[in-house]
C-alpha positions, 0 to 999 in steps of 0.5 A, spaced: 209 153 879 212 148 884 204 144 885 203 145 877 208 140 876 207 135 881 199 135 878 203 134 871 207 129 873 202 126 877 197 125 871 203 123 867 204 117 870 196 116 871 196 114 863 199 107 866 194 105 870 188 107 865 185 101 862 190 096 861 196 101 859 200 098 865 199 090 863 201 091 855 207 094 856 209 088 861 206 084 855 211 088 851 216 086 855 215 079 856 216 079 848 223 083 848 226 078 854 223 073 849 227 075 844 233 076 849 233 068 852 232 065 845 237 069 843 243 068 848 241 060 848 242 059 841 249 064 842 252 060 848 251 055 843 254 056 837 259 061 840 262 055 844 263 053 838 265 058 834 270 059 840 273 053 840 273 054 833 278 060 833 283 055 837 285 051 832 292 052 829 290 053 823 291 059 818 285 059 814 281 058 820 284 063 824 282 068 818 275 067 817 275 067 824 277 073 824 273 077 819 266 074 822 268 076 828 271 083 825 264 083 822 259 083 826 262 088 831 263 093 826 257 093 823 251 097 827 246 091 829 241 096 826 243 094 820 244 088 821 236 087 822 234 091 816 239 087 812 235 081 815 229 082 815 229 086 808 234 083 805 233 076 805 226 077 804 227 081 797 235 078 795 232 070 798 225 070 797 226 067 805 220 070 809 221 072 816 217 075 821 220 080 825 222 076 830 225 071 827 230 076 824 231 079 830 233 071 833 237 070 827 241 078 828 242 077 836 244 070 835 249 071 829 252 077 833 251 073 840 255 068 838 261 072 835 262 075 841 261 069 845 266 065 841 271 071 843 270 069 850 271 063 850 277 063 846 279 069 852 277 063 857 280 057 854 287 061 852 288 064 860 288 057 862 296 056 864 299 052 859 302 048 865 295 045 866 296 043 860 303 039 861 300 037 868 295 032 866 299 029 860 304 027 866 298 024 870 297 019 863 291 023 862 289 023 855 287 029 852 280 028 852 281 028 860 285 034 861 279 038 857 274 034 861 277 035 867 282 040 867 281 045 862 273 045 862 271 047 870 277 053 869 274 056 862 267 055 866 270 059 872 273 065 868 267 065 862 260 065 866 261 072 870 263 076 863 258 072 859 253 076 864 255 082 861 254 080 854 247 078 856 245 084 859 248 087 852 243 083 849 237 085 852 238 092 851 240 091 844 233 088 844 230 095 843 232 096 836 227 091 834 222 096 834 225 098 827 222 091 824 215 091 826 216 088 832 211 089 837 216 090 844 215 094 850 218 100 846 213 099 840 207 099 844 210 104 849 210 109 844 203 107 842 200 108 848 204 116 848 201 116 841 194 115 844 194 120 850 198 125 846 192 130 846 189 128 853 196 127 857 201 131 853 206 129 859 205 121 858 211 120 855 215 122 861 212 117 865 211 111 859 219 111 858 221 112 866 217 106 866 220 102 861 227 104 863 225 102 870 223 096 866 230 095 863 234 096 870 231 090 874 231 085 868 239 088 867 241 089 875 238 081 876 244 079 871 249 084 873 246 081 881 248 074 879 254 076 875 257 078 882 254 073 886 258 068 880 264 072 881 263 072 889 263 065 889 269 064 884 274 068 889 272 063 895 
């Protein structure tokens, strides 16, 4: 029994190497770290300044804020995608690529919870920060440029890795909008080995969770180091 499952293994993760099984699947991986990277650009982006956004003194503000953010937690981003990449496209008559709603999704969730971070960043900066450099005669603009700003960068990088890494995993329920990722062409490959290798499926998704680690762990890697380098 003990040989049979080794042989089962064995011709399981023999379906990577057929054909270009292997070289698609990092192919589909390429795509879903595409997704991730314009997504988490145009998230630092727009979620800097919707966290500025939410640090001005004003009640209207702070409520629209608020709901946004609220929003955009709450609701799943699975719905989120549908509502994009259906909605839109029968309510709006806006046509959308699986991609482009997928952007669209991560963007408008990245960005709220990106905006909450820079809130929480610019926030913890002690208010005798702010009282020092008015006694030095700076003006406002220079005690944010050069006082409030490197410590909000100090405090926001290291968490904003974990968001990132969010992300990227979250990357995955593209698939449910036709999106063809790793996961989609992973379950292409299962399916087209289905009957010759009925194992495959273990050794295509050990793969695509490996897959996943690395891309994840390089973050968290660097998040630590940031974080290393803060402390000294």
């Amino acid at each position: 029994m003990h040989s049979s499952a080794l042989e089962a293994i064995s011709s399981a993760f023999s379906v990577l190497f057929m054909g270009r099984n292997f070289i698609r699947l990092l192919g589909g991986l390429w795509v879903t770290i595409s997704i991730a990277a314009v997504s988490v650009v145009l998230s630092v982006f727009f979620g800097t300044l919707f966290g500025l956004l939410m640090t001005v003194k004003n009640r209207v503000i702070e409520v629209l804020c608020r709901i946004y953010l609220e929003f955009m937690r709450i609701m799943p981003q699975m719905v989120l995608l549908f509502m994009a990449y259906y909605g839109l496209t029968r309510t709006l008559g806006i046509s959308l690529s699986g991609e482009g709603a997928s952007v669209l999704v991560f963007t408008l969730w990245g960005s709220a919870e990106m905006g909450d971070l820079v809130r929480g960043a610019l926030q913890s900066v002690p208010v005798h920060q702010y009282e020092s450099g008015r006694a030095l005669g700076l003006t406002e603009k220079q005690i944010f440029a050069h006082i409030i700003l490197p410590q909000t960068l100090r405090r926001l990088v290291p968490v904003s890795m974990n968001l990132v890494t969010r992300m990227i995993k979250t990357t995955s329920l593209v698939v449910f909008v036709g999106v063809i990722e790793v996961v989609k062409i992973g379950q292409q490959i299962i399916e087209a080995n289905r009957l010759k290798v009925p194992s495959s499926s273990i050794a295509i998704y050990a793969t695509i969770f490996f897959m996943y680690y690395v891309v994840c762990r390089i973050f968290s890697l660097l998040a630590g180091i940031l974080e290393k380098r803060q402390k000294e």
